[in-house]
C-alpha atoms as one frame of an Amber mdcrd trajectory, in Angstrom:
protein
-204.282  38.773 -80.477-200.384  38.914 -79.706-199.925  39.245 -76.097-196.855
  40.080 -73.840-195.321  37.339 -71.678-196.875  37.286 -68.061-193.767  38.678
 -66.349-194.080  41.798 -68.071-197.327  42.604 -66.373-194.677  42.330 -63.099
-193.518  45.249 -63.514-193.745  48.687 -64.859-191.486  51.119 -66.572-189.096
  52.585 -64.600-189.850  55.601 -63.139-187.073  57.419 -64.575-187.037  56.133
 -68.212-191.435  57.422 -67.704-190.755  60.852 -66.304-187.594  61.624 -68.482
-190.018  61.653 -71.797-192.095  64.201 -69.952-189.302  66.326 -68.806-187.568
  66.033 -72.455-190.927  67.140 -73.761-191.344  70.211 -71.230-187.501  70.890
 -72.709-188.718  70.533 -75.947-191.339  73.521 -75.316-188.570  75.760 -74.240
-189.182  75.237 -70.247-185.435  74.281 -69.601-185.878  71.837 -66.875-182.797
  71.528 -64.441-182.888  67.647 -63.257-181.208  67.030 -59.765-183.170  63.695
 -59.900-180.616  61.189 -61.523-177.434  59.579 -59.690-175.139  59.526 -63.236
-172.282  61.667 -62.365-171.298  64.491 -64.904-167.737  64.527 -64.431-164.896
  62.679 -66.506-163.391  60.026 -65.458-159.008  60.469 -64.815-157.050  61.531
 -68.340-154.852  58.178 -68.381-158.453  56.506 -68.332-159.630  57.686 -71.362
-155.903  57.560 -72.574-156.139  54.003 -72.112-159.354  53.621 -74.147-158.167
  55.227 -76.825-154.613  54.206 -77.380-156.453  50.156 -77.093-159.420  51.179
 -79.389-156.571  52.115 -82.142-155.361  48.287 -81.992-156.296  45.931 -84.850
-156.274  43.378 -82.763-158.293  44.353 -79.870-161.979  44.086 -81.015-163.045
  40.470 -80.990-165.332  39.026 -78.501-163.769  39.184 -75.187-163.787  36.338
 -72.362-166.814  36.535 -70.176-164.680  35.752 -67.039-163.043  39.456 -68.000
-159.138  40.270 -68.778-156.816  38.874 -67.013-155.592  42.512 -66.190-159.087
  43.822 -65.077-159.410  41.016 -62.622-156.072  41.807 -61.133-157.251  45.602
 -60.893-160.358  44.870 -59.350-158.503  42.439 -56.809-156.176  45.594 -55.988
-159.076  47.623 -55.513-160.279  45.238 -52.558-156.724  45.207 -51.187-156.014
  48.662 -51.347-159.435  50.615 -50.457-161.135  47.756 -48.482-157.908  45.929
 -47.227-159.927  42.580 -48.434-157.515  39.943 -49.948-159.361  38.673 -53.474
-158.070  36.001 -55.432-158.374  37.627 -59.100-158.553  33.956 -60.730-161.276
  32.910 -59.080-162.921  35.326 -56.691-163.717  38.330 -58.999-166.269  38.472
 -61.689-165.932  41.688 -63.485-170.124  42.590 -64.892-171.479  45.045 -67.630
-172.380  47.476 -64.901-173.802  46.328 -61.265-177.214  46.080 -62.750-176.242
  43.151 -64.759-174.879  41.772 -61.367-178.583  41.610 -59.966-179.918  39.697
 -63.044-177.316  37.276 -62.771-177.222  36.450 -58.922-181.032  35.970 -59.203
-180.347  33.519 -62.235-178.162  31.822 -60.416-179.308  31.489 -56.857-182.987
  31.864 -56.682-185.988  29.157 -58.180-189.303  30.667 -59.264-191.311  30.934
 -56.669-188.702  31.221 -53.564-188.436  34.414 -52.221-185.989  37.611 -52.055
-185.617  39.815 -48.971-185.522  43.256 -50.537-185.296  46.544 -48.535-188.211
  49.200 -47.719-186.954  51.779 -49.149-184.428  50.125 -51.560-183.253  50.360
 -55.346-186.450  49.336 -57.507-183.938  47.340 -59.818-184.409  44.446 -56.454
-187.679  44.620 -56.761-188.171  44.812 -60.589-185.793  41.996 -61.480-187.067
  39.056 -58.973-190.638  39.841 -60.670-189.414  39.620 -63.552-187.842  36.319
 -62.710-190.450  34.609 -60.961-189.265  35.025 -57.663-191.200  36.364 -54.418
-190.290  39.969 -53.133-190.514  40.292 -49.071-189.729  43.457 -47.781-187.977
  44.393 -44.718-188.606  47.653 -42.937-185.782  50.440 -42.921-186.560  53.325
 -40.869-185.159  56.788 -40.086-184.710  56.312 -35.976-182.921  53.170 -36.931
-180.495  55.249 -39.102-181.531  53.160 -42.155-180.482  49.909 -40.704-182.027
  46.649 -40.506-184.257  45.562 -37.642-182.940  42.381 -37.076-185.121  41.342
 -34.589-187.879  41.951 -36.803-186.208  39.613 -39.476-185.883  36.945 -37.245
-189.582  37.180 -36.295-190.709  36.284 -39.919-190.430  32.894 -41.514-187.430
  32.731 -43.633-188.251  29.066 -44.935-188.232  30.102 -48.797-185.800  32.979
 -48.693-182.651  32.686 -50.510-181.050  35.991 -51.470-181.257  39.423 -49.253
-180.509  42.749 -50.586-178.772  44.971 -49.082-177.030  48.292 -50.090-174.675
  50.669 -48.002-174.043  53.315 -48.468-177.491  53.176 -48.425-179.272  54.461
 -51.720-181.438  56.544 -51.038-181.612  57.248 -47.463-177.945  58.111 -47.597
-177.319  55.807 -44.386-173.852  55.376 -43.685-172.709  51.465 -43.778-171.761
  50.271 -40.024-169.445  47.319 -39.152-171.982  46.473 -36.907-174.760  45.822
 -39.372-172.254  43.948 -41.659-170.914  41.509 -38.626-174.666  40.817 -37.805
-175.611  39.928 -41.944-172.966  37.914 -41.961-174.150  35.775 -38.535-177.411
  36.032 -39.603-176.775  34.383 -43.562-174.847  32.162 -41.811-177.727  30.550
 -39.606-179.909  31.304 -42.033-178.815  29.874 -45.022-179.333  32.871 -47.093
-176.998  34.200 -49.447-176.543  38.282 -48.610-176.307  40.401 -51.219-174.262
  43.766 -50.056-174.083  46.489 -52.861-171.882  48.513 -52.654-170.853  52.069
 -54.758-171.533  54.708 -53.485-168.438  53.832 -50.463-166.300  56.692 -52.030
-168.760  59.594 -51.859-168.474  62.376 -49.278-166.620  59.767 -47.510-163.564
  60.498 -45.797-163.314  57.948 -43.044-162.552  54.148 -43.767-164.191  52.697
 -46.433-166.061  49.493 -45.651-167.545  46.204 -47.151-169.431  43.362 -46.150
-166.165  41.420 -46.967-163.821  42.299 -44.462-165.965  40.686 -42.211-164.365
  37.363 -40.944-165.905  34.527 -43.031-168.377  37.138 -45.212-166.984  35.133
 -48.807-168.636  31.828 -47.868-172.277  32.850 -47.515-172.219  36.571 -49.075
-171.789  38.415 -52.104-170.531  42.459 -53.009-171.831  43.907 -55.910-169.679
  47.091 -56.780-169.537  49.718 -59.405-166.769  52.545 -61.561-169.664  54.111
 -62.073-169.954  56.518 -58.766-166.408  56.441 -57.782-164.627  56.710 -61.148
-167.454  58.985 -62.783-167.769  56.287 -65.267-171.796  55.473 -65.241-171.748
  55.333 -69.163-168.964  52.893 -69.540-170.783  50.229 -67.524-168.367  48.392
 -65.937-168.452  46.542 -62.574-167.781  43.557 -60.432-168.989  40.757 -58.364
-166.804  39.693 -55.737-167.533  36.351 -53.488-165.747  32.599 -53.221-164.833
  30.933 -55.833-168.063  28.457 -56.185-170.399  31.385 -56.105-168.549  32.907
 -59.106-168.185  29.862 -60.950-172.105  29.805 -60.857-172.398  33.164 -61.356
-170.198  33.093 -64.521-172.161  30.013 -65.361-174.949  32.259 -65.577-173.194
  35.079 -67.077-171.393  32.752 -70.457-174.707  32.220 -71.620-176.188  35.759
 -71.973-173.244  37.996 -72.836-170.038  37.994 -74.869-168.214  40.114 -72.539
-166.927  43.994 -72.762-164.977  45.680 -75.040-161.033  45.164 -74.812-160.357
  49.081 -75.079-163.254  49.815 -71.878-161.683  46.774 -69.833-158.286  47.805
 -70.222-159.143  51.150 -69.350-161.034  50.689 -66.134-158.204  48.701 -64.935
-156.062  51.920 -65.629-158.667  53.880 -63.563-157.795  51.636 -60.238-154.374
  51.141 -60.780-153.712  54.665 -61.070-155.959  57.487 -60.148-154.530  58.629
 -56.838-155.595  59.764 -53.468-155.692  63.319 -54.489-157.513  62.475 -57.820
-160.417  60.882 -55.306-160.189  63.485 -52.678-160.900  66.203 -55.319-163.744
  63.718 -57.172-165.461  62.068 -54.734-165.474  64.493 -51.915-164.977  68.296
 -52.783-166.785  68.688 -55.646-170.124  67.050 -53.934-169.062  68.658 -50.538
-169.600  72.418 -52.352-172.624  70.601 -53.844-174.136  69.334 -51.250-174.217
  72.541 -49.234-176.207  73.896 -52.293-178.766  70.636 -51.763-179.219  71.422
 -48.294-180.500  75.012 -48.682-182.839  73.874 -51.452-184.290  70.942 -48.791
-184.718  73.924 -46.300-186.607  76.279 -48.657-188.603  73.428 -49.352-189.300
  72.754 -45.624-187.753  69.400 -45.663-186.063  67.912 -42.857-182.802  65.491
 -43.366-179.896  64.561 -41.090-176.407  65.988 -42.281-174.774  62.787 -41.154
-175.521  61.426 -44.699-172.971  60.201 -47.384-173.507  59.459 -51.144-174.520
  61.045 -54.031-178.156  62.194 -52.561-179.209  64.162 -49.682-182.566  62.601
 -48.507-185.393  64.610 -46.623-188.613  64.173 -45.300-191.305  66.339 -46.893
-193.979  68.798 -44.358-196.625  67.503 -42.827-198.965  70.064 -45.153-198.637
  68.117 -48.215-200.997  65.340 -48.757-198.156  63.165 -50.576-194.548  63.646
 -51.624-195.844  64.154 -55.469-197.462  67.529 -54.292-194.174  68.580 -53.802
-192.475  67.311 -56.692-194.975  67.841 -59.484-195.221  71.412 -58.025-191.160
  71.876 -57.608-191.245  70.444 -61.514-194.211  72.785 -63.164-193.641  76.085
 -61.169-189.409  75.595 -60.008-188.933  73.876 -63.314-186.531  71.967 -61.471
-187.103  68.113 -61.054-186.244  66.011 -58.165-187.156  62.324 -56.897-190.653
  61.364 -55.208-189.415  58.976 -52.579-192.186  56.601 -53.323-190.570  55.144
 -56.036-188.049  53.279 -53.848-190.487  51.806 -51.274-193.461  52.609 -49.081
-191.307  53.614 -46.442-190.089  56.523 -48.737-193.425  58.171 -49.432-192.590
  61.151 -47.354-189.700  62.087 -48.549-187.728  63.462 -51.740-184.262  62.632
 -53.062-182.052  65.381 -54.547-179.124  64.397 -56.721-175.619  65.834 -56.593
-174.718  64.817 -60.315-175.054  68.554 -61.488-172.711  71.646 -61.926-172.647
  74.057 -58.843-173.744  76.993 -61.347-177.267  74.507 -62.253-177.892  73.577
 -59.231-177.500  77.573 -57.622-179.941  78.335 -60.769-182.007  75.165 -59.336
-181.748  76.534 -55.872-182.913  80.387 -57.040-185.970  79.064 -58.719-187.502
  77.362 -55.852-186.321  80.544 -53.733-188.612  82.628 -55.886-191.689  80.953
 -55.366-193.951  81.177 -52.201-193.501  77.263 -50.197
């Protein structure tokens, strides 16, 4: 009898590819589910973005195969992204690596920097994707506490305590997703000291810097020295409501890249001209204004929406958060968080995220997205209103 490979007995299907069937089937029966459960923004992306895309896709000479190292103007976009939100000098030639979305960026950093059998350090609670991809590659998955009195931060003590012998990559992710923990110079001057005496390559990913956001925007990079023993993942997808168009980058020194690309040239073919020519339109040219209205009003009115449906739920969450999510930790009455949700999903008909699915250390809490219109979630919030909690 034909039998899958051993890694795919790693892992399991995402949560969120499982419980969309059963949601699309409960819309199927006419139940008209409202999902505040999914970070994939609804809103365009600028005019002269999709402009771009379509005055390039009407070129008869602009749909070969595509370098995997990315267009020579994408890389010099992405570079003047750094520079002009992060104030981080990139080399485009040799310090960028534009990806097919961020996702991609964890396969191919794994690939390229971690053996079967060594081990990743991968946040409690943290984006499954860490999790799901070293399985799925052979490495080991250690997981390091976050916790709510520690504002979502590592414990580096903690760390230190634990033997860090076979550890090569550490994941981390502020913005935090989902705890909403704000990134802190702090905690990126004390990852970069501690992959330095380490030896371990960290890992910083980074979208969701733009979202309800207003202060500076900050990256592991503009630490002094962060390039030679760290990496940045970031994304369009948040900041330039482009999830769909899967575009993002990879930014670290130039040997890093060159392995990472090394990695890369072997498993893709690159993106599309038109969607590569257009995201570099997107940074070049969507303005302050553009952002401001984007990135923080529209999820500012959200938010406040979010906030009364986590208090008619009982939930408690601190308002200092930033992202796409507001994060809260369920009552003490309910036995587990999927009490709550499965009951919020089959009486509210509205569904929202079980924490458990990013870690142990979310098992109390629930995650409500921000990616819907102000009129769903109000109808969201009016639901769960009507019922007795």
């Amino acid at each position: 009898m034909i039998q899958p490979a051993n890694r795919v007995n790693e892992v399991q299907e995402y949560y969120f590819s499982r419980k969309l069937k059963e949601v699309a089937k409960m819309n199927a029966d006419g139940q008209d589910i409202i999902s505040l459960a999914i970070g994939s923004p609804d809103m365009p992306p600028s005019k002269q973005t999709v402009d771009k895309l379509c005055e390039v896709a009407r070129e008869t000479t602009g749909h070969g195969y595509q370098p995997t190292i990315g267009t020579a103007e994408l890389r010099s976009a992405m570079a003047g992204f750094y520079k002009r939100w992060y104030g981080v000098e990139v080399d485009a030639g040799t310090e960028v690596q534009p990806l097919i979305g961020s996702k991609e960026g964890i396969l191919h950093v794994t690939l390229a920097f971690v053996n079967p059998g060594e081990q990743v350090l991968v946040p409690n609670p943290g984006y499954p994707t860490y999790t799901a991809l070293s399985r799925l590659l052979g490495a080991e998955v250690v997981t390091y506490d976050l916790r709510e009195d520690n504002g979502w931060q590592p414990d580096f003590e903690a760390l230190e305590r634990m033997d860090l012998s076979r550890v090569r990559l550490m994941w981390t992710n502020y913005p935090n997703m989902p705890t909403g923990g704000k990134a802190c110079r702090e905690t990126y001057e004390r990852l970069v000291d501690f992959a330095r005496q380490h030896g371990i390559v960290v890992v910083n990913d980074n979208p969701y810097s733009f979202i309800l956001n207003e202060g500076e925007k900050l990256s592991l990079l503009q630490v002094t020295g962060a390039k030679d023993c760290c990496i940045e993942l970031n994304s369009m997808s948040k900041a330039y409501n482009m999830p769909g168009w899967r575009v993002g980058m990879c930014i670290s020194n130039p040997t890093f890249i060159s392995w990472i690309l090394k990695v890369k040239s072997n498993i893709d073919s690159g993106t599309f001209r038109g969607i590569q020519l257009a995201a570099a339109e997107a940074m070049n040219t969507s303005t302050d204004e553009w952002h401001q209205q984007y990135n923080i009003e529209i999820y500012r009115r959200r938010r406040l929406i979010a906030e009364e449906i986590m208090s008619l739920l009982g939930c408690r969450f601190d308002k200092s958060q930033v992202g796409m999510f507001l994060w809260g930790k369920i009552p003490e009455k309910y036995a587990g968080v999927e009490e709550l949700t499965e009951r919020v999903l089959h009486e509210a008909r509205v569904f929202i995220a079980p924490g458990f699915i990013f870690g142990s250390n979310g098992s109390r809490y629930v995650r409500i997205s921000l990616c819907a219109k102000e009129d769903k979630m109000a109808e969201a919030r009016e639901r769960i209103a009507s019922l007795e909690w």
